[in-house]
ZAZA-320907 format. One record per residue: x, y, z negated of N, C-alpha, C in turn; residue in one letter. Coordinates in steps of 0.05 Angstrom, whole numbers, plus 5000, padded with zeros to 4 digits. Layout:
! residues N
XYZXYZXYZa...
This chain:
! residues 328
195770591296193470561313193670731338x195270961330194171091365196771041377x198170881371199970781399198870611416x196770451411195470341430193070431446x192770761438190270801444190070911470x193070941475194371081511192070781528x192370541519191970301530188970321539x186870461524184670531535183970651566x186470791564186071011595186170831615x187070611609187270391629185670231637x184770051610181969901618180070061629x180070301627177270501637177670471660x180570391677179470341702176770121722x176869951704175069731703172269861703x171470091687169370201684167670351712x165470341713164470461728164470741731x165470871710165171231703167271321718x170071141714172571241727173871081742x175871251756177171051773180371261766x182171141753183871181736186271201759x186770911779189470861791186970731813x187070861830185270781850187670601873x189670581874190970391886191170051870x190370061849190769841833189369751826x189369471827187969241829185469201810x183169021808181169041790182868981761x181568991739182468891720183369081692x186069081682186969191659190169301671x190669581662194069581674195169721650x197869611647199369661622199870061616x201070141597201670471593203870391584x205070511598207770691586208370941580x208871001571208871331551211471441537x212871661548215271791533215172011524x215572101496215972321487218472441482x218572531464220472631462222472591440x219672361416221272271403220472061393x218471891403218371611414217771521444x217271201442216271101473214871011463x211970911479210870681469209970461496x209870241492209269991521206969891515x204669861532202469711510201369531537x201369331544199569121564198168931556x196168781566194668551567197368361565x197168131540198567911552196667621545x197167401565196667191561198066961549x201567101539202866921528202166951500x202966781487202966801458204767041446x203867161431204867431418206867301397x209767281394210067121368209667341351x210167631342210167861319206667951320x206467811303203567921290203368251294x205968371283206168691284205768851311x206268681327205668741365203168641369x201868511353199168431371196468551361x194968621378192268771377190568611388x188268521376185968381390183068551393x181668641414179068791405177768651428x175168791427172968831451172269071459x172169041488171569261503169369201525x167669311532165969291552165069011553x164568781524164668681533166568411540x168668491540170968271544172768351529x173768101514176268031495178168031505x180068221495183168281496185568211473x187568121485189267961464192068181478x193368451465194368611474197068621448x198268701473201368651453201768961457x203169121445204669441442207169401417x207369611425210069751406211270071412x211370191384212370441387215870411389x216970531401220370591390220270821374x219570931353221271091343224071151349x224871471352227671601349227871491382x226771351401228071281428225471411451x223871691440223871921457225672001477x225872151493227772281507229772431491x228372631475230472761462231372681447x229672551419231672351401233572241414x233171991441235771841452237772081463x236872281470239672461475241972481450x239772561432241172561401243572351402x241772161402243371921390246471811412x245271901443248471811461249472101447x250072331443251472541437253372441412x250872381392252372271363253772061361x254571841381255771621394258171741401x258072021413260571991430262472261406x261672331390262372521374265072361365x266772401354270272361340270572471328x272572301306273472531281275672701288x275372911280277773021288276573341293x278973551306276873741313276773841339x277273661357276873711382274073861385x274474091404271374201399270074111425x270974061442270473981470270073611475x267473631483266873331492265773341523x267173201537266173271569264572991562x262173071572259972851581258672881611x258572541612257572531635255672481651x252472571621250272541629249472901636x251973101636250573311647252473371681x250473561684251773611715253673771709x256273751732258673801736258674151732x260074241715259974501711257874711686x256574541684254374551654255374621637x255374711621256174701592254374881568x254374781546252874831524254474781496x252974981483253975001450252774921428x253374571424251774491399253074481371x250974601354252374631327250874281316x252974211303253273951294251073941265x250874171255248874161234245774021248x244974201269243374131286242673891292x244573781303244973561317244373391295x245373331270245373161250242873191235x241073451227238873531224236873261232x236673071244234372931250235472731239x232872621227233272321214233672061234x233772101249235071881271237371841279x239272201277242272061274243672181246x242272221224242172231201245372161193x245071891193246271641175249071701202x250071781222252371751238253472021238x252872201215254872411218257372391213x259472541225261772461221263772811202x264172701173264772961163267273141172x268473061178271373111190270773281222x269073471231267473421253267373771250x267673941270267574241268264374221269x264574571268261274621263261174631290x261974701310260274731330262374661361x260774461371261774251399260774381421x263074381445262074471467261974301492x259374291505259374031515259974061545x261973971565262274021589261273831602x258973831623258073591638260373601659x260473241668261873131689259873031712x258473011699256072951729257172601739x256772451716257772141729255771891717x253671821749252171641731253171511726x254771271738255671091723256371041697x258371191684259171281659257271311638x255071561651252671621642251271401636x251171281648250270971648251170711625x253070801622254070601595254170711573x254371031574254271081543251171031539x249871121554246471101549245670791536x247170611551246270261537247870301513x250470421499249870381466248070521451x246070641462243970731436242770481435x241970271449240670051447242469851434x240269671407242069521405241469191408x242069121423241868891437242968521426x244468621406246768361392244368201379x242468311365240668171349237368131356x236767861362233467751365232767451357x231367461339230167301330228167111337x227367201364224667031375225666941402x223466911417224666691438225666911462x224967141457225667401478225067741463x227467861474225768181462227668321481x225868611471226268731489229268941489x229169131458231669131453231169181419x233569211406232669221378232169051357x231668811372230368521353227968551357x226368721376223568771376222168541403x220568371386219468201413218368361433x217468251460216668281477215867981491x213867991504213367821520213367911547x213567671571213067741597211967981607x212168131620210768361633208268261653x206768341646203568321666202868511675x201568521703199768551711201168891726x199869091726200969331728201769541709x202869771713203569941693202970211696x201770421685201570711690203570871671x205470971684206771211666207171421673x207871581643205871831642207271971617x206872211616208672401597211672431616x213872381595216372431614217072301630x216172001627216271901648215471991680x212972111684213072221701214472521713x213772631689215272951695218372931706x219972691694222872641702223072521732x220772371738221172211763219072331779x217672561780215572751794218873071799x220573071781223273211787225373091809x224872831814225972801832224872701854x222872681859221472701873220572461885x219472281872219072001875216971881860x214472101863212372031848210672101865x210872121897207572191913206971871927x209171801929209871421944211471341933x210571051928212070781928215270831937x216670851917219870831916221270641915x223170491921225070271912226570331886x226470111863228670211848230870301861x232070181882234470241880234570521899x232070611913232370851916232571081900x231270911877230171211846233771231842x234470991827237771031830238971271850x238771191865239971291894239771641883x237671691880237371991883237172101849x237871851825238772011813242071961812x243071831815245871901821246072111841x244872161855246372431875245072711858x242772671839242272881823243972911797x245172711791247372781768250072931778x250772851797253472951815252173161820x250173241829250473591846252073821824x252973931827253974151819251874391803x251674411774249874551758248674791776x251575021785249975271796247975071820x248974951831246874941858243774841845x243774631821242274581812239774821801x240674921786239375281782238875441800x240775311821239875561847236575401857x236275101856233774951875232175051858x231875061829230275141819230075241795x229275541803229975721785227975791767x225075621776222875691756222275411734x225075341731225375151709226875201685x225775201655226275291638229675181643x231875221634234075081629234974821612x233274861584234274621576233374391583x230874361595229174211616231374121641x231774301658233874231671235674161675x237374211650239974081642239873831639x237973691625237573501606235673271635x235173281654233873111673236672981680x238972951681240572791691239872521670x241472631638240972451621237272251617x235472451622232972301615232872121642x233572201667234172021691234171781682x237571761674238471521664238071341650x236571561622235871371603233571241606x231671371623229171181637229670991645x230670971662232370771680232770511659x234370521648235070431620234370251609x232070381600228870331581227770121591x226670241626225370101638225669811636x229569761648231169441651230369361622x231169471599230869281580227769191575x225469351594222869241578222369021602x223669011623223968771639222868901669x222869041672222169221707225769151726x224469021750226568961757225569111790x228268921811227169081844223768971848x223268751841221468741854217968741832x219368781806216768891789215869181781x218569291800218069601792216069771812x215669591832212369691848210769641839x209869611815208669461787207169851776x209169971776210070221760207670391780x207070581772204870891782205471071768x207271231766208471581759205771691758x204771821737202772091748202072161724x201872461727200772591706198672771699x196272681713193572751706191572481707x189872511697187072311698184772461704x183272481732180872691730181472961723x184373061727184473361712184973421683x186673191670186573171643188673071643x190773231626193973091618193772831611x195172661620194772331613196872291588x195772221568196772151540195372101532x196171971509195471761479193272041468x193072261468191272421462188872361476x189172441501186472331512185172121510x186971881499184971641496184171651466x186371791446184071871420182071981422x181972211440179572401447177272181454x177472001474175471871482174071631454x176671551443174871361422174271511402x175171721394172771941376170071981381x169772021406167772061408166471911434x166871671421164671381426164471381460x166971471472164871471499166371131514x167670981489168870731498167970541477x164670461496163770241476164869941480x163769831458164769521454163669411472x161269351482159569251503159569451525x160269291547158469531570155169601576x155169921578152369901574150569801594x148369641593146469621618146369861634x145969821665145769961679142669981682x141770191685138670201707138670051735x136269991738135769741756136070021781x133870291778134070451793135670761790x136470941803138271181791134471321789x134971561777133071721779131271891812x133371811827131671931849131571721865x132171481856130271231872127871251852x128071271832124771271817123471411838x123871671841122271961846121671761878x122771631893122471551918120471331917x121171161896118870951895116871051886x115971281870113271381867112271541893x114571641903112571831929112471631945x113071411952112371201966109271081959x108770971935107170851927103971041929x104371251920103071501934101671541955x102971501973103471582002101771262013x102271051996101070832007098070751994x098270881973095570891957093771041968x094671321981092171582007091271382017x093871252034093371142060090970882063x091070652033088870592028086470692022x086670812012084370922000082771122025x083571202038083671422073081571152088x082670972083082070742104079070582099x079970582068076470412059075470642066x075270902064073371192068071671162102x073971102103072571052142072270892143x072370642138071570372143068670402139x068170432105064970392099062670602095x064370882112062871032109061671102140x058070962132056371032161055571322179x055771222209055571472226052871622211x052271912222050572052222047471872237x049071862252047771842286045271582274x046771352256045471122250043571182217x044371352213042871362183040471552188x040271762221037371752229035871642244x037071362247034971172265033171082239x035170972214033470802197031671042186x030871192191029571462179027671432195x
């Protein structure tokens, strides 16, 4: 249930209380959401859902929604690091693997216990394998780029389309907000205050995988390291993600990077927070015909017109002095 509940933050744009993506259109806009050790996609669709397991039907404010989602498990940011590392591992005891999702000159010391430690690359350890790998980045998207498409596996689908995995998907609608690493990776390179071209986001992360590590540490030095290190690879694997859930040149102005709502980290938390506590009813509530200080205005009006009658019969039928001592 709460992978779809990111999907709330969205419809609330529709609401009168908030205005969520104030560049985007009336209506409902899809979430996208990356952690660290899942994703999840959740939109309005009008096609037929064929996986019962993807489809959500409710009411909100009011209006019926027929909403398709899905979690990835293990295809977070970090899990998918896991998994291209454990891909490129060999038997043997070479201790050195140059990869080319880190920047040129990088290097790090992973112990393979570690690495195998998660149940996502569990089942691909390789025993014949030293305890501990040292990883030299080459700084090459392209490369970077193909080991990243075998964590996906693509050979097998059963329905009329999916996305990767054997996992359906339908058409993409309408707009999208992402949020978590999605933005923090693409707010790092700096393509989250305006409307970007894919092929510019490309553009500037290929020239961020090539820069050279020290210079990278030198731009910014108030970034933890393994954070830093690790934006070439999450670059890419966004990238990635995105093509296989179907974001192309001209549906990726579709996409809105950002990571606050009103001052409030945008996640699947916050929209639990909100359906906990009821503040996303089924019906929309009636509005008041008036706010409270048009009341307070229509009474000091009515007031004001009630003296003014009442002032007027006073003088109207009330006789001079002058005449009430003649009849005397």
């Amino acid at each position: 249930m709460l992978r779809f509940l990111t999907f709330f933050l969205f419809l609330l744009q529709s609401s009168p209380w908030f205005n969520l993506m104030p560049n985007s259109k009336e209506g409902t806009s899809g979430a996208l959401d990356l952690g660290g050790a899942s994703t999840q996609i959740t939109f309005v669709s009008d096609d037929n859902i064929e996986s019962q397991d993807n489809s959500i039907r409710f009411r909100l404010y009011g209006k019926s929604y027929n909403v398709y989602t899905h979690s990835f498990l293990c295809y977070g940011k970090d899990q998918a690091l896991r998994l291209q590392l454990a891909n490129s591992m060999t038997h043997g005891q070479n201790i050195t693997l140059l990869d080319p999702c880190f920047n040129p000159g990088y290097t790090r010391n992973v112990s393979t216990a570690d690495l195998y430690s998660s149940p996502c690359v569990s089942d691909r350890r390789i025993l014949t394998i030293p305890q501990t790998i040292q990883i030299k980045g080459t700084g090459n998207y392209q490369l970077c780029k193909d080991k990243v498409e075998n964590i996906f596996n693509l050979s097998h689908c059963s329905y009329s389309r999916c996305s990767f995995n054997g996992i359906f998907q339908p058409m993409l609608q309408g707009e999208f907000g992402a949020f978590s690493a999605f933005y923090f990776v693409m707010d790092f390179l700096k393509v989250t205050k305006e409307k970007v071209s894919l092929d510019g986001v490309k553009d500037s992360v290929e020239r961020h995988c090539s820069k050279p590590w020290a210079e990278v540490k030198r731009e910014a030095v108030r970034i933890k390291e393994k954070y830093l290190s690790e934006y070439c690879f999450s670059a890419v694997y966004i990238l990635n993600l995105l093509d296989l859930y179907g974001f192309n040149s001209s549906s990726w102005e579709d996409i809105t990077f950002f990571g606050k709502i009103q001052g409030s980290d945008a996640g699947w938390t916050l929209g639990y927070m909100l359906n906990l506590t009821n503040m996303i009813p089924a019906e929309l509530p009636p509005s008041p015909p008036l706010s409270h200080g048009g009341y307070v205005g229509v009474m000091v009006f009515f007031s004001v017109f009630l003296l003014f009658i009442l002032l007027t019969c006073w003088l109207t039928f009330r006789k001079p002095k002058c005449l009430q001592k003649g009849i005397i």
